[in-house]
VOPAGU-2260 file (C-alpha; in pm, 1 decimal, decimal comma):
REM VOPAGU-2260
SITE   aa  ch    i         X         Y         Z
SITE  UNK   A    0    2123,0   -1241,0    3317,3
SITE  UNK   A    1    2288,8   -1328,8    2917,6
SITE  UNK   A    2    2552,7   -1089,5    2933,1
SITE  UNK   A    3    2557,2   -1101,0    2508,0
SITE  UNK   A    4    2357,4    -860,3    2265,1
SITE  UNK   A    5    2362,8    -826,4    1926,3
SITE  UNK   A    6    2234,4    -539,0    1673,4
SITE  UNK   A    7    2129,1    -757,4    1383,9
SITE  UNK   A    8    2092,0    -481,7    1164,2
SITE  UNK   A    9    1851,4    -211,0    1052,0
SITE  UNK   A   10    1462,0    -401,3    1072,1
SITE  UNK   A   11    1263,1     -45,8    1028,9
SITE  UNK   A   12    1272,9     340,2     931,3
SITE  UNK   A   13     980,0     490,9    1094,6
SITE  UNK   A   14     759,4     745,3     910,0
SITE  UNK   A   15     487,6     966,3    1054,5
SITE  UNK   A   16     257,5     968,4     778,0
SITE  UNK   A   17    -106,1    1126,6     756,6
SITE  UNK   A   18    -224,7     889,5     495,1
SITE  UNK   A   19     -99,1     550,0     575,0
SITE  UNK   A   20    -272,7     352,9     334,1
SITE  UNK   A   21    -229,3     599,2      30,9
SITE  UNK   A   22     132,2     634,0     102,5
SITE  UNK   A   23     141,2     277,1     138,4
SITE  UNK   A   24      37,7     228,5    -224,8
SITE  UNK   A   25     261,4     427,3    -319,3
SITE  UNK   A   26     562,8     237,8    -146,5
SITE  UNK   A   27     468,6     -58,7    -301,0
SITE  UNK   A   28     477,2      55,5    -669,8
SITE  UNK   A   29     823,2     275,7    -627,6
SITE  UNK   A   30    1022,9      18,5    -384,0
SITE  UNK   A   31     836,2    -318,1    -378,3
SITE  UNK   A   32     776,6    -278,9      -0,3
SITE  UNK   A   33     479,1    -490,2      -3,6
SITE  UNK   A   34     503,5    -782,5     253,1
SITE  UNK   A   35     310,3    -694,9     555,7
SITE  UNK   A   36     419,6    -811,5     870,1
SITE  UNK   A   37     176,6    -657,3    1131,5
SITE  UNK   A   38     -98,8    -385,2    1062,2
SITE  UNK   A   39    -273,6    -226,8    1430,1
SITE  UNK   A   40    -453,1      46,4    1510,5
SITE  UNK   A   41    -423,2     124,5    1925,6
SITE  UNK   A   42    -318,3     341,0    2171,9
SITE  UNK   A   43      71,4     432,5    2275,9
SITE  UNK   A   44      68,7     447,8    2629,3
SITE  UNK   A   45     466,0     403,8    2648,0
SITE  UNK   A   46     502,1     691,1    2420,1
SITE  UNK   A   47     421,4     938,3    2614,8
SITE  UNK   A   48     750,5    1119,9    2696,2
SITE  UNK   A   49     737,2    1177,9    2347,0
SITE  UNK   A   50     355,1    1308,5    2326,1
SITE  UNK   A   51     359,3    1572,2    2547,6
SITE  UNK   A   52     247,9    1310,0    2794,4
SITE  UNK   A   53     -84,9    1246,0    2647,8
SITE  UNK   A   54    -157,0     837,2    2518,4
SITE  UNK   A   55    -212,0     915,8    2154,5
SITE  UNK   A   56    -376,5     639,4    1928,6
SITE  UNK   A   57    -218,5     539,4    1626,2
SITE  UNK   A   58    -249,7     285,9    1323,0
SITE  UNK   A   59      93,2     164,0    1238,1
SITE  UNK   A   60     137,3     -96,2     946,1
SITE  UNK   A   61     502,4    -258,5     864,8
SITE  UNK   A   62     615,1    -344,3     568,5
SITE  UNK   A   63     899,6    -557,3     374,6
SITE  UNK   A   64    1076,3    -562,8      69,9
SITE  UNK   A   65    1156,7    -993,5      58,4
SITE  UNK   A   66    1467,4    -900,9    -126,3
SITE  UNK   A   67    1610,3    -768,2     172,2
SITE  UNK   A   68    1668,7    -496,6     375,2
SITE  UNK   A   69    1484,6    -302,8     683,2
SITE  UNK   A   70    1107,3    -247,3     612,0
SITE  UNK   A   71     933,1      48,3     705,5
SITE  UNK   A   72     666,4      82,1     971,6
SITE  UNK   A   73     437,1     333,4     825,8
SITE  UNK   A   74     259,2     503,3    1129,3
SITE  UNK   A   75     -19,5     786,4    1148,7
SITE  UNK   A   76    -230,4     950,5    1439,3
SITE  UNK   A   77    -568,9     871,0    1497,1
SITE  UNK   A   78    -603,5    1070,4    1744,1
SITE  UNK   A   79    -484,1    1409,4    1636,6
SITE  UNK   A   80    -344,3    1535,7    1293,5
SITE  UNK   A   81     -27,4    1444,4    1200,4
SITE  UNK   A   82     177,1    1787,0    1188,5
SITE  UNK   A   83     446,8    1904,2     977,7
SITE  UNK   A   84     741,9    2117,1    1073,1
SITE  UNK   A   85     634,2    2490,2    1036,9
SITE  UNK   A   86     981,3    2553,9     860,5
SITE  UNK   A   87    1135,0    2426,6     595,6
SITE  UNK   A   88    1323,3    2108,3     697,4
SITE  UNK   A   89    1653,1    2093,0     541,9
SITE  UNK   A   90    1973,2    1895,1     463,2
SITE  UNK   A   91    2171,9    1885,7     762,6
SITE  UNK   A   92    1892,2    1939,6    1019,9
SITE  UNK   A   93    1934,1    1747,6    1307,8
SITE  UNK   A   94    1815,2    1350,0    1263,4
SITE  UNK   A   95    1684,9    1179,2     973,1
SITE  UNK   A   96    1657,4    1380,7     693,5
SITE  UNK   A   97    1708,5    1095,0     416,4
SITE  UNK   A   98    1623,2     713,6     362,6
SITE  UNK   A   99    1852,8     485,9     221,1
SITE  UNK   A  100    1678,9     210,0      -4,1
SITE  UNK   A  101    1935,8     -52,9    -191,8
SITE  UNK   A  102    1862,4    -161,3    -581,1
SITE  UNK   A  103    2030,1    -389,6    -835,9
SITE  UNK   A  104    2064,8    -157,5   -1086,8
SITE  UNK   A  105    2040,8     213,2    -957,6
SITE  UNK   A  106    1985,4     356,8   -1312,5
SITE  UNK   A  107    1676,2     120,2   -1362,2
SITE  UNK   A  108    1542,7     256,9   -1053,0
SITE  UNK   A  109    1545,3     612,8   -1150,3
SITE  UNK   A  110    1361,2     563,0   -1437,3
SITE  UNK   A  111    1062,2     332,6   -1282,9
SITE  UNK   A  112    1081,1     595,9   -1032,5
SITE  UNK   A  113    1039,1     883,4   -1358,8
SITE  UNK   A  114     776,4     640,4   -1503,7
SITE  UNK   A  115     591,1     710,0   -1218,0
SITE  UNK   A  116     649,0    1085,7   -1248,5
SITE  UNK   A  117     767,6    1136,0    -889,2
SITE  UNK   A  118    1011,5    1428,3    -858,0
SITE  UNK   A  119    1356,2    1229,6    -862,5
SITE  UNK   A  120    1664,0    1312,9    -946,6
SITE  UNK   A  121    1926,2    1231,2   -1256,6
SITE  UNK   A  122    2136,4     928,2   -1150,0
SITE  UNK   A  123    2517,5    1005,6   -1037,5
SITE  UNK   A  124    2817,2     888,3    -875,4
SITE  UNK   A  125    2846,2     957,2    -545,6
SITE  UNK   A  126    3204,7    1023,1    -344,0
SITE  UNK   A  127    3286,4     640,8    -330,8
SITE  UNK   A  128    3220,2     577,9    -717,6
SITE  UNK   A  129    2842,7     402,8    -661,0
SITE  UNK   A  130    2525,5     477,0    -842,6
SITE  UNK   A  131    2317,2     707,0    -652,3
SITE  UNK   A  132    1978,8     900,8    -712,4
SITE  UNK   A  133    1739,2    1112,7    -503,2
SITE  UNK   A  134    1369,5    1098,3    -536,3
SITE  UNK   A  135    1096,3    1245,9    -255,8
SITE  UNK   A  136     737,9    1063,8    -208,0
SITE  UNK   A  137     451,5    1211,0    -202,7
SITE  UNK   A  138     502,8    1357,1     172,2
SITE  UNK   A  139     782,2    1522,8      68,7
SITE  UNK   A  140    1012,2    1310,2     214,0
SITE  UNK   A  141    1363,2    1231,0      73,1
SITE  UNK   A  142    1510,3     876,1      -3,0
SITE  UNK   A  143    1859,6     801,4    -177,9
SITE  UNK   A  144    1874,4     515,4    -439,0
SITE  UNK   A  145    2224,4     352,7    -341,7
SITE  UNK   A  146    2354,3      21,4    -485,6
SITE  UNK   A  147    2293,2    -274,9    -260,4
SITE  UNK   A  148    2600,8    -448,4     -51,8
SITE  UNK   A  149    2410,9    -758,0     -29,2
SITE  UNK   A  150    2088,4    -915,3     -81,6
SITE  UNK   A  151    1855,8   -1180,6      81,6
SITE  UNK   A  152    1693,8   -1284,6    -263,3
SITE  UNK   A  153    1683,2   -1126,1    -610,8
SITE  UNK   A  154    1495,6    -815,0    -649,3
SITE  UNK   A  155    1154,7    -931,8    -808,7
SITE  UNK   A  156     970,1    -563,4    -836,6
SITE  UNK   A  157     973,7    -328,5   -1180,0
SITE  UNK   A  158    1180,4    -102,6    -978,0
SITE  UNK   A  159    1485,6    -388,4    -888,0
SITE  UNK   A  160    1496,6    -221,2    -595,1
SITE  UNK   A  161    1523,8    -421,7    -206,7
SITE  UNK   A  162    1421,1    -262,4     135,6
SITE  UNK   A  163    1614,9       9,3     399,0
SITE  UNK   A  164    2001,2       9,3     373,3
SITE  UNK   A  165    2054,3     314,2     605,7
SITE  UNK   A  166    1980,7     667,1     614,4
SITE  UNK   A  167    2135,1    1054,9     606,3
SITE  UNK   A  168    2162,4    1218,4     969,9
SITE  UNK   A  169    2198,8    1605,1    1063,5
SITE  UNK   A  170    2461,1    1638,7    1324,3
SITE  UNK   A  171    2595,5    1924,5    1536,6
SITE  UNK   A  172    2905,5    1734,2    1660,1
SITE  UNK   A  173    3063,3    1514,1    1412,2
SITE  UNK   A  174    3340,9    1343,9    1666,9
SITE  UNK   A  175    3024,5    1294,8    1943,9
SITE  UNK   A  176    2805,3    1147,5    1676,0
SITE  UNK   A  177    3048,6     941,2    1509,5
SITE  UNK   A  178    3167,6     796,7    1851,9
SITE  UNK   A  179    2747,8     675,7    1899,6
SITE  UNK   A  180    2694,4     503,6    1542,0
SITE  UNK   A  181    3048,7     387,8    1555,8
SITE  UNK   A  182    3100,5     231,3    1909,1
SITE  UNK   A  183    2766,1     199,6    2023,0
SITE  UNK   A  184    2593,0      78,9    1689,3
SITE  UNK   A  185    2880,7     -85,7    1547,6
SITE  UNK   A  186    2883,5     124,2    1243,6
SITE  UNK   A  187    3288,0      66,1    1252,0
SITE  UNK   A  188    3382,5      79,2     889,4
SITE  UNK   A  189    3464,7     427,5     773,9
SITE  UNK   A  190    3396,4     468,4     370,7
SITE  UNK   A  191    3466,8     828,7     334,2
SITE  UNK   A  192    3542,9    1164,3     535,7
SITE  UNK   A  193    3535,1    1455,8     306,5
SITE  UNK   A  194    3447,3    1874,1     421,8
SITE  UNK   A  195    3312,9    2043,3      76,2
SITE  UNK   A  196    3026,3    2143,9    -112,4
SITE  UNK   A  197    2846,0    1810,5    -255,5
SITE  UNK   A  198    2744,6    1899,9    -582,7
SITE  UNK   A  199    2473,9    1571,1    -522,8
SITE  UNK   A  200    2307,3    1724,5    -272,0
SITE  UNK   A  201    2178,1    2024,3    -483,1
SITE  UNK   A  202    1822,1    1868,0    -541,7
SITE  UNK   A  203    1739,5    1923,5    -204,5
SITE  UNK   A  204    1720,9    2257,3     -12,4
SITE  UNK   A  205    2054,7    2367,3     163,2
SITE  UNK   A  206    2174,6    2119,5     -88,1
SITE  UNK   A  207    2468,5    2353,2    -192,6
SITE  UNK   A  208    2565,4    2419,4     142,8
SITE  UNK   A  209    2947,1    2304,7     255,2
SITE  UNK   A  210    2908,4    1971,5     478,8
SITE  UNK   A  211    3119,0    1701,9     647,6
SITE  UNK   A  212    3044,7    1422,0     533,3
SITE  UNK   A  213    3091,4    1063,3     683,9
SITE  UNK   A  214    3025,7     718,0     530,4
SITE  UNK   A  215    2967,3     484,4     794,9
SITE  UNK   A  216    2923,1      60,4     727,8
SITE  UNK   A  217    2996,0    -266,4     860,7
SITE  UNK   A  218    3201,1    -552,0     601,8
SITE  UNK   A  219    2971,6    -783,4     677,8
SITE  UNK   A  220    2616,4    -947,3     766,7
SITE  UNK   A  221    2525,8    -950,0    1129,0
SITE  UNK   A  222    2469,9   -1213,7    1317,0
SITE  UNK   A  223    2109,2   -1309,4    1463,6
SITE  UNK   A  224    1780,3   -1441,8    1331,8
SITE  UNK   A  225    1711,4   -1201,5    1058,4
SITE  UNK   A  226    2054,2   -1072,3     982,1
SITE  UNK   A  227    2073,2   -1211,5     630,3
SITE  UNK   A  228    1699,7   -1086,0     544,8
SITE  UNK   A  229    1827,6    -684,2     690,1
SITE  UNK   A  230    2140,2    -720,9     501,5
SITE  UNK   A  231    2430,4    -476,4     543,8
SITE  UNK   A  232    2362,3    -105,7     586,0
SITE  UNK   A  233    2532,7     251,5     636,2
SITE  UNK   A  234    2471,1     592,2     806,9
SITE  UNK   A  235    2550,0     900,0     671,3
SITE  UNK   A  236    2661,5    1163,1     896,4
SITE  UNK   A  237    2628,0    1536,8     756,5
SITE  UNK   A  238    2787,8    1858,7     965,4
SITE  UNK   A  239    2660,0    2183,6     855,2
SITE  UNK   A  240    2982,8    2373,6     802,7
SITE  UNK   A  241    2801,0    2734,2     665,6
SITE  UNK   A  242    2707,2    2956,0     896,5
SITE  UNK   A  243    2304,3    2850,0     900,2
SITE  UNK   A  244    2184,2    2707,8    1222,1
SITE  UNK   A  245    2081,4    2358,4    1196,8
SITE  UNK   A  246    1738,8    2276,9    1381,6
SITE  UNK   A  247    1615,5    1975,9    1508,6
SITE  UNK   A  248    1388,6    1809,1    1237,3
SITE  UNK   A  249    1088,8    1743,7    1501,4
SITE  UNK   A  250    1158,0    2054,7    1711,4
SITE  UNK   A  251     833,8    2135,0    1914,9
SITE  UNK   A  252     626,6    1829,6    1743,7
SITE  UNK   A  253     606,5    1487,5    1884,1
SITE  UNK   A  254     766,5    1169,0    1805,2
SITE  UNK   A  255     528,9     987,2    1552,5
SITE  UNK   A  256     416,7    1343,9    1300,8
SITE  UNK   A  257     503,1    1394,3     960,9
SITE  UNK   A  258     854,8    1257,5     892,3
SITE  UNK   A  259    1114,9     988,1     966,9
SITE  UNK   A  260    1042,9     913,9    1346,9
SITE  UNK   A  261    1292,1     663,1    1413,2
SITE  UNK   A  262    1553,2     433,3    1311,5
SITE  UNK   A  263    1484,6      60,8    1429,2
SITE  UNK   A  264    1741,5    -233,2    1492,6
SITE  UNK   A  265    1709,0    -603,0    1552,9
SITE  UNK   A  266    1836,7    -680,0    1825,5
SITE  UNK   A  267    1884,7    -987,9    2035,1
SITE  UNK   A  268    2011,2    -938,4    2424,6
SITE  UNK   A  269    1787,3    -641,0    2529,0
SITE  UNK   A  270    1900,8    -662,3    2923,0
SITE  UNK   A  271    2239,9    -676,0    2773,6
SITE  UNK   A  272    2220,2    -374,1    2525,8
SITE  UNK   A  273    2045,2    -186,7    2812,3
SITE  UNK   A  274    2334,2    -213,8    3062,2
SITE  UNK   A  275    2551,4    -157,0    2771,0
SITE  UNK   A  276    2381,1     174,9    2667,0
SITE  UNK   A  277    2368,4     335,4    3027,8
SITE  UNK   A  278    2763,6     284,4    3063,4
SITE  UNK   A  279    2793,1     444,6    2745,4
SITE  UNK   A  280    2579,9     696,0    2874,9
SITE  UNK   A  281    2293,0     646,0    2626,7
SITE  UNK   A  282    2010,3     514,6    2848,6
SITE  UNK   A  283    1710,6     372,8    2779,9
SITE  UNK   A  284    1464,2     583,8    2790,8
SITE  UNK   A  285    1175,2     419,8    2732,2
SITE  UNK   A  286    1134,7      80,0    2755,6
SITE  UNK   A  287     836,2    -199,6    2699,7
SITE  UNK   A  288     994,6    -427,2    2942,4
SITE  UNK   A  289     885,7    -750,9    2952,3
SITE  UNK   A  290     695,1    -757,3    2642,0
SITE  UNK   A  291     443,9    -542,8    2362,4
SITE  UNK   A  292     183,8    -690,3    2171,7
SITE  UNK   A  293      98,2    -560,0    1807,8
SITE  UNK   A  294    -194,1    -824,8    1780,4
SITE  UNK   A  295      26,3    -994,5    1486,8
SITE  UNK   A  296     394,1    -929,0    1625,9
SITE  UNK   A  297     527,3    -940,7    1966,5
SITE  UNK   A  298     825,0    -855,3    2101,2
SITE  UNK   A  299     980,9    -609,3    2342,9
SITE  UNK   A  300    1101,6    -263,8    2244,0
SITE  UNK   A  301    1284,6      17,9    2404,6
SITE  UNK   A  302    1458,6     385,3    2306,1
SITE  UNK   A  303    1757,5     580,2    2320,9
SITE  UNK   A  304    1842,2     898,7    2182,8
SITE  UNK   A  305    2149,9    1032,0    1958,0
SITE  UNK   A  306    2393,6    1306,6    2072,1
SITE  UNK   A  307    2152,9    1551,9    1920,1
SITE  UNK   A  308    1821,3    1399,1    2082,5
SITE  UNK   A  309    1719,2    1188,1    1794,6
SITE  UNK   A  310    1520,6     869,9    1797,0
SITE  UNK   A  311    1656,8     540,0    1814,4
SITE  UNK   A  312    1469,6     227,5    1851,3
SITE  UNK   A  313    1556,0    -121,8    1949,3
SITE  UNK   A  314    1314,8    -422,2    1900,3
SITE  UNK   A  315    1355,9    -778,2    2047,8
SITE  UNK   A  316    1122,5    -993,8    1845,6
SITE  UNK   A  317     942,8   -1295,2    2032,3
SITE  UNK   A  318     657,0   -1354,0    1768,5
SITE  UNK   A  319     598,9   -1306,2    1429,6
SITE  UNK   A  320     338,0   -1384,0    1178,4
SITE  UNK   A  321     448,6   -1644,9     920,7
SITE  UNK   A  322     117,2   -1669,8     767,9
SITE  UNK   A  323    -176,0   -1496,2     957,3
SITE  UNK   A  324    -450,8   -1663,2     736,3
SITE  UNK   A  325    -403,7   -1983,6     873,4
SITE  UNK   A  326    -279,2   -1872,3    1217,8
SITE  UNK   A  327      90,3   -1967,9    1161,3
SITE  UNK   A  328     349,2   -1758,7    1364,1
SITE  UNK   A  329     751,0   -1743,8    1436,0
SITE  UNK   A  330     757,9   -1814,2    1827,8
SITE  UNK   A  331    1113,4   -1646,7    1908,3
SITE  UNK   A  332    1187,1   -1635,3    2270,7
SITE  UNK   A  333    1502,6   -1449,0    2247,5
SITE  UNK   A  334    1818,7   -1425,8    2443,9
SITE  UNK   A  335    2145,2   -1379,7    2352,4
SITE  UNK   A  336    2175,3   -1646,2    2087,5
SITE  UNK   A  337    2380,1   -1536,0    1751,2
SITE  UNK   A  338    2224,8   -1798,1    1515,6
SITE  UNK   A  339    2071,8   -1720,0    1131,7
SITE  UNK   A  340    1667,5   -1851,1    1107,8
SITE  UNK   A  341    1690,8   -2117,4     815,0
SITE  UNK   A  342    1638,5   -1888,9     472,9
SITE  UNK   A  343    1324,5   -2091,7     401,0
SITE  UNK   A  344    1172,8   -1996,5     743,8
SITE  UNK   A  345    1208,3   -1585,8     578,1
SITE  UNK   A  346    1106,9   -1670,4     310,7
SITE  UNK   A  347     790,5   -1740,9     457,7
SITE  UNK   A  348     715,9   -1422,7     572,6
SITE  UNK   A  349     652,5   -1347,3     200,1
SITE  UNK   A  350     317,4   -1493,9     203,6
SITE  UNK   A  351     242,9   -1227,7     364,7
SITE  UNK   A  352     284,3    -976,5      40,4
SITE  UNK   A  353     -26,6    -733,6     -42,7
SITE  UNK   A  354     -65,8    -638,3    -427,6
């Protein structure tokens, strides 16, 4: 067995959406997330543990921004409604609470996102000096403007904005959670560590809470086949330091409703990460094995959870569609191999954009 992995970076956010194609639209005109790689509508049978062990279907579309960055893979119930929390989620609740998506010119972005009279905030500087803004989507769901650490291409969309650079996570533990995203996911470089009220955070509820408040990134690109298209990325670790309770953002509801149901990364060596994770003491706990099949993409993908029980997801790609009109795919047998695809060979995917 290739005793090498590699976490390529961040390829998807997840969001449990009850509207996929609506909120789709709407993607595409605020972020320019409009190449689509795969689009499916089947069951989950490998889901299960996370579906109150019923095989749920689902219709689950990804999409890219060809500037760069992760894409998101928009995904809604078929067979049951997609439910909400029954209590206000807030900042600081445990797992993804906030989106990171990377643009040129952060200013620019908020007002596109005004134009398109979406409730978004002023733009700011945050605690390392960078533009920043907050806007929610239509769901209600939160996503920081933050200026981009690198780029695949130049930002071609109204909004100059690119795809996924990272995302805002409620933690109970800082010290356990740092010790996951920083020596399990690599997330080694620390930008800031600051304890105090965050006057940016006041467009959001809890906003004017007192947090800690970690900046986690990595110098660099990754290595691996789409490293330079997923770019560089950071998490954001928030601690509640108040006395309110933080709750689990998808406490009693299953993985896939209303929300951001994961955080995916590329990754090449999946036996490898998999013996990796269980001597950490983050097992898989679900895992595709030898292979899934999304009809247009094919890979193999498996789980693990946080300190506080939230979603991870790894993906091994082995197929991907280059141009699905004229049956063209990316055949990519992986192992442990730490190579870059050819930027051309990207590229390509963007025949795949939708208008």
């Amino acid at each position: 067995m290739n005793k090498e992995f590699h976490l390529n970076g961040i390829q998807q956010m997840g969001i449990g959406v009850p509207n996929v194609q609506e909120i789709w639209s709407w993607y595409r005109k605020a972020f320019g997330l409009d190449v689509r790689i795969f689009e499916e509508a089947a069951p989950a049978p490998l889901m299960t543990r996370y579906t109150g062990g019923v095989v749920h279907h689902r219709t689950a579309t990804l999409a890219l921004n060809m500037a760069g960055g992760g894409g998101f893979e928009i995904w809604q119930f078929t067979s049951r409604p997609t439910e909400k929390a029954n209590f206000e989620t807030q900042l600081g609740d445990l797992g993804v609470y906030i989106c990171k998506i990377k643009s040129e010119d952060v200013r620019h972005t908020q007002k596109h996102l005004s134009q398109l009279g979406t409730d978004v905030s002023p733009a700011f500087q945050d605690p390392a000096g960078r533009w920043t803004c907050y806007v929610q989507d239509p769901n209600g769901n939160y996503f920081q403007i933050v200026e981009g650490r690198s780029w695949f291409g130049k930002s071609k969309h109204p909004s100059k904005c690119g795809g996924v650079a990272g995302a805002v996570i409620g933690v109970s533990n800082m010290e356990k959670s740092l010790s996951f995203y920083q020596d399990l996911l690599g997330y080694n470089e620390l930008i800031y560590d600051q304890t105090n009220t965050f006057q940016d955070y006041n467009f959001m509820p809890r906003g004017g809470a007192s947090y800690r408040r970690t900046l986690l990134s990595h110098p660099s690109e990754r290595e691996g086949y789409f490293a330079q298209l997923l770019g560089i990325t950071e998490i954001e670790l928030v601690e509640l330091q108040d006395t309110a309770v933080a709750r689990p953002i998808f406490e009693n509801r299953f993985w896939g409703d209303w929300g951001f149901i994961h955080l995916c990364f590329d990754v090449q060596g999946m036996d490898a990460l998999k013996e990796h994770c269980e001597v950490f003491g983050a097992p898989f706990t679900v895992d595709s094995d030898n292979s899934f099949d999304m009809g247009e993409a094919a890979g193999r993908f498996a789980y693990i959870e946080d300190p506080d029980g939230y979603w991870i997801e790894f993906v091994e790609t082995h197929k991907v569609p280059v141009f699905k009109k004229f049956g063209l795919y990316l055949n990519l047998k992986q192992g442990g191999k730490r190579k870059h695809l050819p930027k051309w060979m990207l590229r390509a995917l963007g025949l795949n954009r939708v208008k």
